[in-house]
Steps between C-alpha positions, in 0.01 A plus 500: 500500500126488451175286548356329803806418658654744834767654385743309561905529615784251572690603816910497309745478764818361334575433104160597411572876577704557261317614196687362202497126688139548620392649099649181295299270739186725441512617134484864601686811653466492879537778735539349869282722785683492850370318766537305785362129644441567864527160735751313271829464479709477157789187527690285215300200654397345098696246378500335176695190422736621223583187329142410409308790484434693168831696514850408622755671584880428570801716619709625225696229565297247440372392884107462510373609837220267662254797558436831441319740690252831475316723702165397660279711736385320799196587784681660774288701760846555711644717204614807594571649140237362252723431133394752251453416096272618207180529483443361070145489375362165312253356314381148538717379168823666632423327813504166357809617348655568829405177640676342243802750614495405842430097436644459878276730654143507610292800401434657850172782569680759736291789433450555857871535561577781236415854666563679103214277330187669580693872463594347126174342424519192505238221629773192522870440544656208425826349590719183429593303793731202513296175470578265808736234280691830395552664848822499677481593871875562477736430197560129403875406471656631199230741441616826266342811361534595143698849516262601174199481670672656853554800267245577322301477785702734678510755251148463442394670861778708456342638220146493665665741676803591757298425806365177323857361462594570850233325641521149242861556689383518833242232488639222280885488507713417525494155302515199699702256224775608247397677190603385127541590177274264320515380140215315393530148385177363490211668322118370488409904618144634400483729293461889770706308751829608612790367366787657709430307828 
């Protein structure tokens, strides 16, 4: 990651740490940095509509849930545990690529808030943050969580490290609507985005 641009990081704090979801998306291998985003909270407070966004999923038997939902970090001064993630350097093209990742979210400066970016280097952290017609203050009726993504995201900080998946634990879950196995029945995906949730 050269030229006149700071060098740069995205702040990963749920799907995005895991390095084989975060390395399709980017076109590269990816090896997450701990770190943590100090007055914010982590929730599942995004919500797509599943019936008429670019993917849709149903139940294995066939019911299609209204929404889905995924993790979002929020402003919270009150926190008392700040959620950890992965620190994941980037370039201006794989950022445009990760804006087309996170379509729902806004692309958020929160430099300030990560203790572990000035010990690693970088000049600017980055983070994706629900856009207001995507943000759920609490679950909407009918809500659910695709189990795929509640895994891998899991196992990612798990394999960030023992402490990392203890903490996800402690300051996300546990999940506030039912989780499903989703099969995928409706496919206008770009190409790098995830396909399992």
């Amino acid at each position: 990651m050269s030229g006149d641009s700071p060098r740069t990081a995205v702040f990963a704090y749920g799907s995005l740490v895991d390095p084989a979801s975060a390395g399709r998306t980017l076109g590269r291998p990816v090896t997450p940095l701990p770190a943590t985003l100090e007055g914010h909270c982590r929730r599942f407070s995004l919500y797509r509509d599943n019936r008429r966004s670019e993917k849709t999923f149903a139940t294995p038997d066939g019911i299609v849930p209204a929404i889905v939902l995924g993790l979002n970090v929020e402003p919270s001064p009150e926190a008392v545990t700040a959620p950890n993630g992965a620190l994941i350097e980037v370039d201006d093209a794989e950022l445009a690529r990760l804006d087309l990742r996170e379509m729902r979210y806004d692309r958020t400066d929160v430099t300030a808030a990560v203790p572990a970016a000035a010990a690693a280097g970088f000049e600017r952290v980055v983070t994706y943050v629900a856009k207001v017609g995507h943000f759920a203050t609490s679950p909407p009726a009918g809500a659910v969580i695709i189990a795929a993504y509640a895994r891998t995201v899991e196992s990612a900080f798990d394999r960030l490290g023992p402490a990392e998946g203890v903490r996800y634990r402690e300051t996300t879950l546990p999940y506030p609507v039912d989780l499903i196995e989703g099969v995928l029945i409706a496919d206008a995906i770009p190409p790098g985005n995830p396909r399992d949730w």
